[in-house]
TORPA-4810 file (N, C-alpha, C, O; in nm, 3 decimals):
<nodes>
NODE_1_3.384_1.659_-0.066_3.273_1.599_-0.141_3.165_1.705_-0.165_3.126_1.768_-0.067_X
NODE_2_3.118_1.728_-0.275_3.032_1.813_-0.341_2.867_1.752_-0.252_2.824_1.640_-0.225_X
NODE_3_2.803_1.932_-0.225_2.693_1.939_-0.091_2.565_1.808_-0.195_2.504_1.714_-0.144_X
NODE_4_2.563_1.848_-0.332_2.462_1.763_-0.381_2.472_1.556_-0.371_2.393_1.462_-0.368_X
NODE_5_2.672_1.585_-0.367_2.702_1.407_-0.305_2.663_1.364_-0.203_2.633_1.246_-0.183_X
NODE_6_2.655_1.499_-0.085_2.651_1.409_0.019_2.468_1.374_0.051_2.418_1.287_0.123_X
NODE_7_2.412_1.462_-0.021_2.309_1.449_0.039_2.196_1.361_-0.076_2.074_1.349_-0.067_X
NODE_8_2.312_1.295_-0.203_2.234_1.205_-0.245_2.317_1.052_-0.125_2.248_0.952_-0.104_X
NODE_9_2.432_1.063_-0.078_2.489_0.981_0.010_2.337_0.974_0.073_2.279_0.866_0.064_X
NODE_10_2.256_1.105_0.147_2.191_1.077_0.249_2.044_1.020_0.227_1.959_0.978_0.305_X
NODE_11_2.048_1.039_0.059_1.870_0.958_0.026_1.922_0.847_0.029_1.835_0.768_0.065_X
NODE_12_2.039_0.784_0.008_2.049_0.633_-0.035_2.058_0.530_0.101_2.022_0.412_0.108_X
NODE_13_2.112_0.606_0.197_2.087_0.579_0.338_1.932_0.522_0.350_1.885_0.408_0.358_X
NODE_14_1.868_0.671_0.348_1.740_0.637_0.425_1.658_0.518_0.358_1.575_0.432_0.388_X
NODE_15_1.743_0.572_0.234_1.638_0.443_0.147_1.661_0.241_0.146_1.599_0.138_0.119_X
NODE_16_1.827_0.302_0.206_1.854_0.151_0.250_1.806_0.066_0.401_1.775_-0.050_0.426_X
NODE_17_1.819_0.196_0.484_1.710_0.192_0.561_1.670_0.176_0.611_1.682_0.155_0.732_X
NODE_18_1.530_0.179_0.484_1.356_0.191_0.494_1.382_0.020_0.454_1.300_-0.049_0.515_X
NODE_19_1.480_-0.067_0.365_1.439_-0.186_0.302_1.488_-0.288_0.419_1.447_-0.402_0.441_X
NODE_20_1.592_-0.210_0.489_1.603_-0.324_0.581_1.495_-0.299_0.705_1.508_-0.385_0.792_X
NODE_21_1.389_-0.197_0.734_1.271_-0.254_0.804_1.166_-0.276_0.737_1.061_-0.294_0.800_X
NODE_22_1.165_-0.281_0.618_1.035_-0.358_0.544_1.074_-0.506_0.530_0.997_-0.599_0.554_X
NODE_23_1.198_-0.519_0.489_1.264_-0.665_0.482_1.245_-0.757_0.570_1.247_-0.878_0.550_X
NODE_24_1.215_-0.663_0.737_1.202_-0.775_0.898_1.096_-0.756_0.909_1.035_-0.853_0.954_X
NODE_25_1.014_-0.635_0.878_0.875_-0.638_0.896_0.787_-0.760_0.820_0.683_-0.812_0.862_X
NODE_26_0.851_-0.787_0.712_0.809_-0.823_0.606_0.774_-0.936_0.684_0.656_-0.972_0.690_X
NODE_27_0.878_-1.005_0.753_0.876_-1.171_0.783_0.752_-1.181_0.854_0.730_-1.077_0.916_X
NODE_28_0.648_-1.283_0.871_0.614_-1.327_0.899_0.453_-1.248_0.965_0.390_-1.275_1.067_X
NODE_29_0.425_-1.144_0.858_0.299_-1.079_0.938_0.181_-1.146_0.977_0.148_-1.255_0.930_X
NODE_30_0.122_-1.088_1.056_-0.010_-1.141_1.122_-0.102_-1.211_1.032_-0.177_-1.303_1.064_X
NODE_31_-0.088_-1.153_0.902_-0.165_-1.176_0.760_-0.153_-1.116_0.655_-0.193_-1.007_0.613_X
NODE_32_-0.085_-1.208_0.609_-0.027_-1.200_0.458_-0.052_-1.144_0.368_0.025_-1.071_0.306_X
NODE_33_-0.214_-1.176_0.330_-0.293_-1.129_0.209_-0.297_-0.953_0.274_-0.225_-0.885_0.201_X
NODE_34_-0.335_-0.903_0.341_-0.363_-0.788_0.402_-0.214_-0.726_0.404_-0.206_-0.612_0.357_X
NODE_35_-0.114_-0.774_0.443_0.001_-0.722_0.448_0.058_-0.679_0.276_0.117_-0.578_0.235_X
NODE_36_0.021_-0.775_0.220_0.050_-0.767_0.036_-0.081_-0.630_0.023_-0.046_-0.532_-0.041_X
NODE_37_-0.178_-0.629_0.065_-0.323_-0.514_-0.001_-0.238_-0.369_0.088_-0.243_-0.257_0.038_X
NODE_38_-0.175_-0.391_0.203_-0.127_-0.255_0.267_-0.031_-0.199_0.183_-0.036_-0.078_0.162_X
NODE_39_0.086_-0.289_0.115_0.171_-0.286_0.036_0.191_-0.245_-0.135_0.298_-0.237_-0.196_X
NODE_40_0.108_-0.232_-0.167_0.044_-0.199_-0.257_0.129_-0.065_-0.292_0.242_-0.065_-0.341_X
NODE_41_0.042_0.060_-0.253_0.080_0.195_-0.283_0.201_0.168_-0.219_0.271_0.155_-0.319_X
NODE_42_0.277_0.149_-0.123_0.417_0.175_-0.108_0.509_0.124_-0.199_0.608_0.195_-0.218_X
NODE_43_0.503_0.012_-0.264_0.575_-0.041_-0.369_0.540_0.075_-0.525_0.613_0.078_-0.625_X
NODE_44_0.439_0.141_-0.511_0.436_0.198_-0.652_0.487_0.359_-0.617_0.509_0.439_-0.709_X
NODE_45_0.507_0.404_-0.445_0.566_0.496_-0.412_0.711_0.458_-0.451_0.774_0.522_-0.536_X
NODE_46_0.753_0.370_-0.398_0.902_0.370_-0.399_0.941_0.375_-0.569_1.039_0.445_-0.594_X
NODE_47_0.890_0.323_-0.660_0.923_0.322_-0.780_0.899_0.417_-0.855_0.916_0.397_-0.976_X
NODE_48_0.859_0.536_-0.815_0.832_0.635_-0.859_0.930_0.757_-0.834_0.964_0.851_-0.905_X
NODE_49_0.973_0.703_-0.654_1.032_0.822_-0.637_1.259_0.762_-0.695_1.360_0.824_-0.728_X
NODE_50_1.221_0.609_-0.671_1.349_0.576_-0.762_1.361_0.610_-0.879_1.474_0.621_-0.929_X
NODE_51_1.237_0.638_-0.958_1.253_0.695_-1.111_1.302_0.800_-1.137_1.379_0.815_-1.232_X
NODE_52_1.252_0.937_-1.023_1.259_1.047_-1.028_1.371_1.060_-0.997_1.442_1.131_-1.069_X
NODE_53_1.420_1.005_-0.897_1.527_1.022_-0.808_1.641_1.103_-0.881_1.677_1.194_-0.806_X
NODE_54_1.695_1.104_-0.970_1.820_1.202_-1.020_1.759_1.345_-1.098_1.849_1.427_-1.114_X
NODE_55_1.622_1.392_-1.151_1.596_1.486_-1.167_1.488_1.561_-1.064_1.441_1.674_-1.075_X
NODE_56_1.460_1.445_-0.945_1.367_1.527_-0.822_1.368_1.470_-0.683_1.338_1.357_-0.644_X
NODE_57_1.429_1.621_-0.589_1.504_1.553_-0.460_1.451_1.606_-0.348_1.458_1.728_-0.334_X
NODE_58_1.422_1.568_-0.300_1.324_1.627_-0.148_1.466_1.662_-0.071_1.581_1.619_-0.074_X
NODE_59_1.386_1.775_0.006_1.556_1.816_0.111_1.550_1.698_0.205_1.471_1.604_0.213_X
NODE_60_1.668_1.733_0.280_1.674_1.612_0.397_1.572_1.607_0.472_1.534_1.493_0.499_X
NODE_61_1.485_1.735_0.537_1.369_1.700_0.642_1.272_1.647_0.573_1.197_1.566_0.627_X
NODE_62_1.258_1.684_0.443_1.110_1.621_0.384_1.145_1.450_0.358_1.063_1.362_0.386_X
NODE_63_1.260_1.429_0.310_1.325_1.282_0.297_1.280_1.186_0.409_1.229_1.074_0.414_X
NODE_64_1.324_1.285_0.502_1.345_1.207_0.670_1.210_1.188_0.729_1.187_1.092_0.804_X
NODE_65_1.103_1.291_0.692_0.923_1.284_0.744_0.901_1.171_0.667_0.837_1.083_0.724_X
NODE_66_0.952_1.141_0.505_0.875_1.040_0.436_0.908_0.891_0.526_0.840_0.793_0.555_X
NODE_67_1.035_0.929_0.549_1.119_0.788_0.580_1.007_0.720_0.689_0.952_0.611_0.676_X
NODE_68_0.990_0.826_0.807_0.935_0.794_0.909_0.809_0.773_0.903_0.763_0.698_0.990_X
NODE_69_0.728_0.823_0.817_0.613_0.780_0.787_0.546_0.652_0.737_0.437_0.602_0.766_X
NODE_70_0.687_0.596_0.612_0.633_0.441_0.587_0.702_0.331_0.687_0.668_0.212_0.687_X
NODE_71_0.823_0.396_0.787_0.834_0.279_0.882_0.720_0.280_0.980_0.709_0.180_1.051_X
NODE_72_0.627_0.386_0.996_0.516_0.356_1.083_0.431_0.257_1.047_0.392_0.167_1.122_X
NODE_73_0.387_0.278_0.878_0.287_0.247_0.801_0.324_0.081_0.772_0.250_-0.012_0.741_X
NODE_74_0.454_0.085_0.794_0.489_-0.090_0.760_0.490_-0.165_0.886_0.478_-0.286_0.871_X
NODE_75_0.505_-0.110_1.045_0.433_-0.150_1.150_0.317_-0.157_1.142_0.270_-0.251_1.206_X
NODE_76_0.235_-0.088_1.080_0.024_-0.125_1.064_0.049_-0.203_0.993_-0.019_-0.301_1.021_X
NODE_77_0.118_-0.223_0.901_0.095_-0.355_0.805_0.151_-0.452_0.836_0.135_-0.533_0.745_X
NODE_78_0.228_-0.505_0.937_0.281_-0.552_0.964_0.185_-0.658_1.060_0.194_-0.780_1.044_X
NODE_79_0.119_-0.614_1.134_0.045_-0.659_1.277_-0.131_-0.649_1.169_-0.227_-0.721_1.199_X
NODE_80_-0.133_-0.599_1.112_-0.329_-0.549_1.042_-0.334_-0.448_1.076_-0.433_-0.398_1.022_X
NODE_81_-0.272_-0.360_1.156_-0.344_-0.217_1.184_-0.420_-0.257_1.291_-0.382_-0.215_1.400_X
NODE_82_-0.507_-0.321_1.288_-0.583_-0.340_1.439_-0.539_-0.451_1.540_-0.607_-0.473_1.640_X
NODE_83_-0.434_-0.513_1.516_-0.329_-0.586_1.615_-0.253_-0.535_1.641_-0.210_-0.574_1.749_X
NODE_84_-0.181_-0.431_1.589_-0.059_-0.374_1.670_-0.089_-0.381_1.787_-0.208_-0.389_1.818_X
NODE_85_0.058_-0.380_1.927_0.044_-0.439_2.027_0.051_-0.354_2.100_0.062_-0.382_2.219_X
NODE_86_0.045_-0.175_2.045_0.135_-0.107_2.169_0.083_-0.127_2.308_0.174_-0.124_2.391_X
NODE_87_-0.020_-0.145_2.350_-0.100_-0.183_2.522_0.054_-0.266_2.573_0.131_-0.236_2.664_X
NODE_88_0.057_-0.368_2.486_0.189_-0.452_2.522_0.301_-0.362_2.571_0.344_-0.335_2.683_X
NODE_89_0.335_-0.323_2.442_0.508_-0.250_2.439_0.419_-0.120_2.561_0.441_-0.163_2.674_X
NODE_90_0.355_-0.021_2.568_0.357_0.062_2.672_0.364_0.017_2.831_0.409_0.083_2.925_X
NODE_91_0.302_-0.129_2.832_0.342_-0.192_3.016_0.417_-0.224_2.998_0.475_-0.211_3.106_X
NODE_92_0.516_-0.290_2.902_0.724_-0.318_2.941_0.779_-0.178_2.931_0.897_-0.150_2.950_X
NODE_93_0.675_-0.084_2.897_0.794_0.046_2.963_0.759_0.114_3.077_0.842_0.181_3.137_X
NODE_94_0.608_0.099_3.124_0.569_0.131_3.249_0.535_0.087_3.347_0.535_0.151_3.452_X
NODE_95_0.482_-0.077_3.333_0.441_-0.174_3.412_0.327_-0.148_3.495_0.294_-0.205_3.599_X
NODE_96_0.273_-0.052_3.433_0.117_-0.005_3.454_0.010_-0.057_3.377_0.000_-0.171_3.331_X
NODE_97_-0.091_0.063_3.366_-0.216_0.028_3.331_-0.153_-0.008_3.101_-0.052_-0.012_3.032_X
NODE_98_-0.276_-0.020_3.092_-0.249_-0.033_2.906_-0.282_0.100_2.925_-0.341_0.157_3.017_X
NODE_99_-0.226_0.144_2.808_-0.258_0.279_2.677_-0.380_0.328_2.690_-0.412_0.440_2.731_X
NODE_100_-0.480_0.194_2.634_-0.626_0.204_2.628_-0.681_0.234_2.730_-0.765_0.323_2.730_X
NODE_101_-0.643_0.159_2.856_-0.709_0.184_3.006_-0.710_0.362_3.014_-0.798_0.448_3.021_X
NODE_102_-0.546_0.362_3.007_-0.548_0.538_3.043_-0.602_0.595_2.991_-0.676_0.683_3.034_X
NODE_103_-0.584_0.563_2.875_-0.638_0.681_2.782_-0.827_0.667_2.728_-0.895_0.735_2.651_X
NODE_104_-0.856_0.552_2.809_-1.031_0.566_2.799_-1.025_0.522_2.640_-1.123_0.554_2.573_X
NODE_105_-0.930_0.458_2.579_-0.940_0.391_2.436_-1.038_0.319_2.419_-1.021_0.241_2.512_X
NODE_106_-1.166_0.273_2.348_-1.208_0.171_2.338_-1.189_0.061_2.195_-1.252_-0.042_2.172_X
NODE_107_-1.116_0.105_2.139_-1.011_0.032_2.025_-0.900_0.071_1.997_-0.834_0.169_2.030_X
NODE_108_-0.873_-0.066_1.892_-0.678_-0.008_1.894_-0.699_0.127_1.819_-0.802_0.167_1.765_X
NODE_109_-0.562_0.197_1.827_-0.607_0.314_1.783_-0.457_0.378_1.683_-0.407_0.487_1.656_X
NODE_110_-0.433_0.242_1.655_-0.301_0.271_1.579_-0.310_0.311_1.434_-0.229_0.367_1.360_X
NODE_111_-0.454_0.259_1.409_-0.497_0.359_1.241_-0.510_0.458_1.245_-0.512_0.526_1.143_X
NODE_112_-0.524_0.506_1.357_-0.548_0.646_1.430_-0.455_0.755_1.395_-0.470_0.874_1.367_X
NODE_113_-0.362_0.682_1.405_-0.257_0.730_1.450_-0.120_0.788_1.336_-0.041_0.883_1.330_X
NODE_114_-0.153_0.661_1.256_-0.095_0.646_1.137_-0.215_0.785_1.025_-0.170_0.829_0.919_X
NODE_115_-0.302_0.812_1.057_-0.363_0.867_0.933_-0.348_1.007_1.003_-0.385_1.106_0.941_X
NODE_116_-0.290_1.021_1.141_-0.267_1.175_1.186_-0.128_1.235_1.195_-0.088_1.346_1.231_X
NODE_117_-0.028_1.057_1.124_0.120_1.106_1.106_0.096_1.167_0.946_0.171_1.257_0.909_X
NODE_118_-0.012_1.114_0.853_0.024_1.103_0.742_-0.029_1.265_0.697_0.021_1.306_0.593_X
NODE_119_-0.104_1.336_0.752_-0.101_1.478_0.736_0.040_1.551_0.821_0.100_1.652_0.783_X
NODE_120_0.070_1.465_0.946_0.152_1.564_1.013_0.287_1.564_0.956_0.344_1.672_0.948_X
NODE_121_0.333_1.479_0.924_0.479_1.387_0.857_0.494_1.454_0.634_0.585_1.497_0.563_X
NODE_122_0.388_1.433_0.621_0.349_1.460_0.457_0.300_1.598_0.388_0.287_1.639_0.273_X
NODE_123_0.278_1.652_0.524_0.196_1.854_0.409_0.356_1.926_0.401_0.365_1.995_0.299_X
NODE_124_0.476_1.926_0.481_0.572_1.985_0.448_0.640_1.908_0.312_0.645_1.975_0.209_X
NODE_125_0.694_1.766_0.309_0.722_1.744_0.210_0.649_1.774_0.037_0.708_1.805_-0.066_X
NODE_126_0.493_1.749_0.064_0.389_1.778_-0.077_0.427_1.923_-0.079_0.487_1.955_-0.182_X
NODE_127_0.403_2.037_0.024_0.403_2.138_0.011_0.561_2.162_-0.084_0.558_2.257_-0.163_X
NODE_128_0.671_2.095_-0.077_0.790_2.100_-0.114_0.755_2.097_-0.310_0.767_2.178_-0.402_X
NODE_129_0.717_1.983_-0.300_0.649_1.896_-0.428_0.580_2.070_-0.505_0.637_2.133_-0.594_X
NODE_130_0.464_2.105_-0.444_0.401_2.206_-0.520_0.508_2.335_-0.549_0.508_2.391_-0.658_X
NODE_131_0.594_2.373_-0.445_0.657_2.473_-0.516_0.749_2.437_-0.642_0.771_2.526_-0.724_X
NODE_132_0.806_2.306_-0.663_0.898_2.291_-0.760_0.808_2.263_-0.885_0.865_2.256_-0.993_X
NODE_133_0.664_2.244_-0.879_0.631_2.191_-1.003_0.480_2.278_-1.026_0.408_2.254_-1.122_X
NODE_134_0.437_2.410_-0.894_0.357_2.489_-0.950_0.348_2.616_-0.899_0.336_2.621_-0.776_X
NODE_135_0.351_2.733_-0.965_0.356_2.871_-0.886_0.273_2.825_-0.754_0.150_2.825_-0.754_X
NODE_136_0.338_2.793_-0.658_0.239_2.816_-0.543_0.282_2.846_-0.441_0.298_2.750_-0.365_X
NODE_137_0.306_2.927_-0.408_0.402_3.013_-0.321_0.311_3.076_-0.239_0.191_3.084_-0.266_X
NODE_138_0.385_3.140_-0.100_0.296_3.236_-0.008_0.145_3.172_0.074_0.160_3.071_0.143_X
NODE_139_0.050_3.215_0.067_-0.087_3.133_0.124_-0.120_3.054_0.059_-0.153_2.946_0.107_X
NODE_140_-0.124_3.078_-0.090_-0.191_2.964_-0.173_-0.099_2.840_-0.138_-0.143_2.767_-0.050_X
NODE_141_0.026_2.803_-0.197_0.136_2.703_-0.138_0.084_2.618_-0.019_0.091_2.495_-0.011_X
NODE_142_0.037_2.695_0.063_0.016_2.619_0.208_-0.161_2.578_0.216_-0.215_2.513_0.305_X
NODE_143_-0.223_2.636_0.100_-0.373_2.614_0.106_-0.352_2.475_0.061_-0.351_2.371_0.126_X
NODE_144_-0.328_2.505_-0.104_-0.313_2.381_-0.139_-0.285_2.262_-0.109_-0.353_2.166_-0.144_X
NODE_145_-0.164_2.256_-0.030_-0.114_2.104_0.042_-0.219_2.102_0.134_-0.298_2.010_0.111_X
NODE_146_-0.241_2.158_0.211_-0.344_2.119_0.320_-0.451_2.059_0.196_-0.482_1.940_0.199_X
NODE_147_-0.493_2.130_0.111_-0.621_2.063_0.034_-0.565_1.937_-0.030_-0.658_1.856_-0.039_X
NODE_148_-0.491_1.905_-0.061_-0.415_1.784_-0.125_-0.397_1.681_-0.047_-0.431_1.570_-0.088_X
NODE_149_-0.340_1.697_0.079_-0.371_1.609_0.193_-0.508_1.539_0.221_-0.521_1.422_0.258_X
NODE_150_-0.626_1.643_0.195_-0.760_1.595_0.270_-0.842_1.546_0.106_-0.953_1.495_0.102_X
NODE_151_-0.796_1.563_0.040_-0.827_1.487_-0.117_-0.733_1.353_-0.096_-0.793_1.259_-0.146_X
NODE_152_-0.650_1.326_-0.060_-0.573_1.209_-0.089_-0.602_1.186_0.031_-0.535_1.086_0.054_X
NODE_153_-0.664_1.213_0.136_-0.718_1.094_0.251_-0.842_1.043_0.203_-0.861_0.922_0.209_X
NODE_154_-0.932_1.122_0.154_-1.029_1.088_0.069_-1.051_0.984_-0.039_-1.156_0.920_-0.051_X
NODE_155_-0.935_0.971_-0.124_-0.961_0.922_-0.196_-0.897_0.799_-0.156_-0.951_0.697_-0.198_X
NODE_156_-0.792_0.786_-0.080_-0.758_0.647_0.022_-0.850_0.599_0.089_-0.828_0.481_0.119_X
NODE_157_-0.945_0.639_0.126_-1.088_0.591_0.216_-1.195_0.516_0.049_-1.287_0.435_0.035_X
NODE_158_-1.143_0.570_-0.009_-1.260_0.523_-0.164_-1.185_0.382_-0.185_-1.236_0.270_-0.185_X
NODE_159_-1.042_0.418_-0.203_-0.956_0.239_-0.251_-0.990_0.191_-0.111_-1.049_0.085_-0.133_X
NODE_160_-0.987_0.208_0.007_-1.025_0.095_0.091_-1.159_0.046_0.072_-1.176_-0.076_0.076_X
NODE_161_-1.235_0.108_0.057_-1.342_0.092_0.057_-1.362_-0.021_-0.082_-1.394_-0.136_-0.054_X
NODE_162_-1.341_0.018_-0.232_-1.330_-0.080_-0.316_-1.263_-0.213_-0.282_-1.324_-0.319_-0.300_X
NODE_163_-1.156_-0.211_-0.240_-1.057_-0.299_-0.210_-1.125_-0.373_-0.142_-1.155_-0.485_-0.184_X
NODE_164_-1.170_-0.323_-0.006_-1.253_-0.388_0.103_-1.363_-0.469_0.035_-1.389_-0.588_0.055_X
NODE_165_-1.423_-0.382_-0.051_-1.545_-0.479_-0.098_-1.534_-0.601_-0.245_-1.621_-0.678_-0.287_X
NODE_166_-1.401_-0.579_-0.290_-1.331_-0.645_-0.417_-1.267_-0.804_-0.328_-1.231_-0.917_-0.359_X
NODE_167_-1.278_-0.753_-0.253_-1.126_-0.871_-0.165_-1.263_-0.953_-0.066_-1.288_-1.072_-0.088_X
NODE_168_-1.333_-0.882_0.027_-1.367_-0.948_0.090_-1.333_-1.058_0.209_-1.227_-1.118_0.223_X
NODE_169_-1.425_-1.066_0.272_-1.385_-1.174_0.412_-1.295_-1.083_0.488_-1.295_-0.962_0.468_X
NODE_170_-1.206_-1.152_0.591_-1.160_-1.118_0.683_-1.056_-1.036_0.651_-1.021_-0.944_0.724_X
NODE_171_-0.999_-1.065_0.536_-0.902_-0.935_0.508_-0.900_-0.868_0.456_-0.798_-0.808_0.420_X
NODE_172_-1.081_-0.828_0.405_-1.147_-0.690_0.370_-1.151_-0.588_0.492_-1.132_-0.467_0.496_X
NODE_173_-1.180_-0.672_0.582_-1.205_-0.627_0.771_-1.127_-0.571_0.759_-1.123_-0.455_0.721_X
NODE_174_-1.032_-0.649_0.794_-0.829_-0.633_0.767_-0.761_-0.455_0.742_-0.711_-0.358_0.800_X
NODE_175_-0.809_-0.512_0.601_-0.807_-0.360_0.525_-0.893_-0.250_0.557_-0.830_-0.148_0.587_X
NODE_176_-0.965_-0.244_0.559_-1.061_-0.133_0.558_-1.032_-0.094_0.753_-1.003_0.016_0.798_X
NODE_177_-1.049_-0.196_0.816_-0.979_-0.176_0.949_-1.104_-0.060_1.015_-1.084_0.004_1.119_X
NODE_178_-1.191_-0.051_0.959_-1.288_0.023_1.063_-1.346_-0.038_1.190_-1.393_0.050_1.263_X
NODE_179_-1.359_-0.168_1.244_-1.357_-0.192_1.367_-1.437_-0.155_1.401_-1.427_-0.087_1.503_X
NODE_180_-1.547_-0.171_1.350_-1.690_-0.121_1.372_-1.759_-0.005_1.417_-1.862_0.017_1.480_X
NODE_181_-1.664_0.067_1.360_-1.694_0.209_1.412_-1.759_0.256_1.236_-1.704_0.219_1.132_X
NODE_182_-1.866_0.332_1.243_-1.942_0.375_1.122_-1.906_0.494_1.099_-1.952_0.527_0.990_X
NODE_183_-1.830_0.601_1.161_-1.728_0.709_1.108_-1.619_0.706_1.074_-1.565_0.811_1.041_X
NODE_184_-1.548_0.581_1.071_-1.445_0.544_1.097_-1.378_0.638_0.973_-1.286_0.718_0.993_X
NODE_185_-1.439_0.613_0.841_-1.347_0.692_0.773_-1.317_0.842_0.763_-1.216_0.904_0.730_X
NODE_186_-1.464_0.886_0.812_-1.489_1.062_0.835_-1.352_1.116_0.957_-1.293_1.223_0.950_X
NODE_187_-1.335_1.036_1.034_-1.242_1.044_1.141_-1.110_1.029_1.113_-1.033_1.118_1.148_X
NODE_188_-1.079_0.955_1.069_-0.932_0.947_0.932_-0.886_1.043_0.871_-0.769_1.071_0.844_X
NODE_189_-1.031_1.120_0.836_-1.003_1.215_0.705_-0.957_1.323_0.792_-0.844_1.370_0.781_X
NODE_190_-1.071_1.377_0.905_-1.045_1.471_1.008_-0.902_1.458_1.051_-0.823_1.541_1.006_X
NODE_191_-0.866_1.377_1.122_-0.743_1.341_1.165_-0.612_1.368_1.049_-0.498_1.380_1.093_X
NODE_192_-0.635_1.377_0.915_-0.518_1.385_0.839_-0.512_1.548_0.789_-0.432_1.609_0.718_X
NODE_193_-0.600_1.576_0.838_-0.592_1.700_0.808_-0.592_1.838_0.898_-0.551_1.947_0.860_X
NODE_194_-0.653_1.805_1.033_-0.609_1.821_1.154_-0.424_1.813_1.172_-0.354_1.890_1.238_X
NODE_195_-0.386_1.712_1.102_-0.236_1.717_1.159_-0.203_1.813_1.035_-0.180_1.928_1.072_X
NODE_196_-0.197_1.796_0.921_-0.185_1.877_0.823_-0.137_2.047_0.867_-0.032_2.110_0.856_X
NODE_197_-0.314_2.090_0.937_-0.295_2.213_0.946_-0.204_2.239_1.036_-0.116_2.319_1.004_X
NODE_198_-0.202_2.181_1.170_-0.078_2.189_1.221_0.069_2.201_1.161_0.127_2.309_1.177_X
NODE_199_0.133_2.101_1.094_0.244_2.083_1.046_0.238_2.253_0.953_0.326_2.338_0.968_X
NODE_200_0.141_2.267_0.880_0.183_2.392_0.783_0.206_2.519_0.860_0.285_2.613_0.848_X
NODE_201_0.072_2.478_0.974_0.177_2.638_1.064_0.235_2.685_1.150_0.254_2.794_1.204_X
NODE_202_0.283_2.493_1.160_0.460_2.564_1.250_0.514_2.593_1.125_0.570_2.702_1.128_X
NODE_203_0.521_2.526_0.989_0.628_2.551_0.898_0.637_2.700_0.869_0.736_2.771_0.849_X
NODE_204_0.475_2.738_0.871_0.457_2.902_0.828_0.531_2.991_0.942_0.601_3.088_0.915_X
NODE_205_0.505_2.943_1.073_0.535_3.008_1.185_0.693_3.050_1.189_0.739_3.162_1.207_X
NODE_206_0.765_2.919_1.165_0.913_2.931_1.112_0.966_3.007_1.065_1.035_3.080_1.136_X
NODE_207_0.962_3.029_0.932_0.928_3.113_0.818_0.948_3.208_0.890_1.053_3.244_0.941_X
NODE_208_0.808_3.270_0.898_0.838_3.403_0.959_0.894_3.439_1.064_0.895_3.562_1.076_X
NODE_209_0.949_3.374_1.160_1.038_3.420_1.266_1.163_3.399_1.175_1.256_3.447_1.240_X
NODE_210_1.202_3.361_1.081_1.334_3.283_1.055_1.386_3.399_0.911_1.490_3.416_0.848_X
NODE_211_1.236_3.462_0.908_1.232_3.584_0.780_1.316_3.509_0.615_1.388_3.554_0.525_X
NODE_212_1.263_3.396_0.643_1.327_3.281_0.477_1.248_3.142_0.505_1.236_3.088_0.614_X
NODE_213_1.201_3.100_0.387_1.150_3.005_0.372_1.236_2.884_0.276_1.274_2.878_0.159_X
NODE_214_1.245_2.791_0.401_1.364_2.703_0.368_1.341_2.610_0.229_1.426_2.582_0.145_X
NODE_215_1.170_2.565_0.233_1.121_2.492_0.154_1.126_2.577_-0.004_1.163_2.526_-0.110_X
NODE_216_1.085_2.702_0.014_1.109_2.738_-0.129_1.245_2.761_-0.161_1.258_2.754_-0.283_X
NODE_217_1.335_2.781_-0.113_1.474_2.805_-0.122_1.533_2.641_-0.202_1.613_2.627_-0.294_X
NODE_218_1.484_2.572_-0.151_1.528_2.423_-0.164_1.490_2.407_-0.335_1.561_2.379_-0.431_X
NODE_219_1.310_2.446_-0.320_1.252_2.434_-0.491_1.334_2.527_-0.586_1.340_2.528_-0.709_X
NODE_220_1.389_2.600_-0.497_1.479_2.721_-0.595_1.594_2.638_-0.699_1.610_2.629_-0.821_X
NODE_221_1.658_2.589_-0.587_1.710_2.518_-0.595_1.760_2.384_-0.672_1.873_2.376_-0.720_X
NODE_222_1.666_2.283_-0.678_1.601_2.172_-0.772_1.491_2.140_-0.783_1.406_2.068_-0.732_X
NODE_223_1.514_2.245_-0.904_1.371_2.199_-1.004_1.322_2.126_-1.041_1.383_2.084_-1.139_X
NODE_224_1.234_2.072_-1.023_1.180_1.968_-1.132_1.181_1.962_-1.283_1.109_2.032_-1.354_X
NODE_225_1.248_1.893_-1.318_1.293_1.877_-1.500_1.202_1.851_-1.588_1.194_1.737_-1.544_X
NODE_226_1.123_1.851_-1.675_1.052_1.807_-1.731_1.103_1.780_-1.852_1.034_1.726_-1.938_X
</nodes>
């Protein structure tokens, strides 16, 4: 079987999936309306990248960061983001203190968490994205995604923020999910870009021990068609 079969075999996998845990996630969330406002950009992600899908192909690791990124993101949406239970799920695996206790948490901290996968999980794949569709190679390549990351946390803190104030009531709360913290979004932003820089320089670090850069090899590879 030809290397480009198997590894559209392997998007159609992940992508089948991703539908059978949005499909169980789906059932029965904490709140509905909020679960439909989280849902939003992922439904206009997926239809975008199904459009593209036969003239633009992420390699398998960038495939596999995305994958893992919206099964996180469909657990926050799943519970509100500020119900997720992990305190729960961490004492059925330790039968100790909560998460929060140890860790001196004083809220859930699973938005937290989710906006420090979404730089750490997302600057290798975008970074993928910029070489196939703009000279950006070498330092610039890796400036950029990092700057693209902390613009698109940015401007995700602006739609919550509209959204939050368009929607209103409890599943403006919901959404916007700041939890009464008044940095809440400055801390988001930090956090997505904090993981960001990380992720770019192990990728850089790689690279140069590895003397080839896998990601541009890949854009070499498949181009983006226009």
């Amino acid at each position: 079987m030809p290397t480009v079969e198997l590894h559209r075999r392997y998007e159609r996998s992940l992508l089948l999936a991703f539908c059978v845990v949005w499909g169980w996630l789906a059932i029965a969330p904490v709140k509905r309306s909020d679960w439909l406002a989280e849902n939003l950009l992922v439904v206009v992600l997926m239809v975008v990248l199904v459009t593209v899908h036969r003239r633009f192909s992420f390699s398998r690791l960038s495939a596999t960061l995305l994958f893992v990124f919206l099964c996180i993101h469909e657990i926050g949406a799943h519970y509100s983001y500020a119900k997720v239970p992990y305190n729960q799920w961490w004492q059925a695996l330790t039968g100790g203190q909560t998460l929060d206790q140890l860790m001196g948490f004083q809220r859930n901290q699973f938005d937290r968490l989710v906006h420090f996968s979404y730089g750490l999980l997302l600057a290798y794949p975008l970074r993928e994205v910029l070489l196939r569709v703009a000279p950006a190679t070498g330092f610039t390549g890796y400036l950029l995604a990092w700057s693209l990351i902390l613009a698109s946390s940015a401007i995700y803190e602006i739609i919550e923020w509209l959204g939050g104030a368009y929607i209103g009531g409890d599943t403006a709360k919901a959404f916007v999910g700041a939890q009464q913290d008044p940095w809440d979004s400055q801390k988001d932003m930090a956090l997505a870009a904090l993981a960001a820089f990380i992720a770019l320089l192990a990728a850089a670090g790689v690279s140069y021990l590895r003397q080839r850069d896998v990601a541009l090899e890949w854009a070499s590879r498949f181009k983006a068609r226009t």
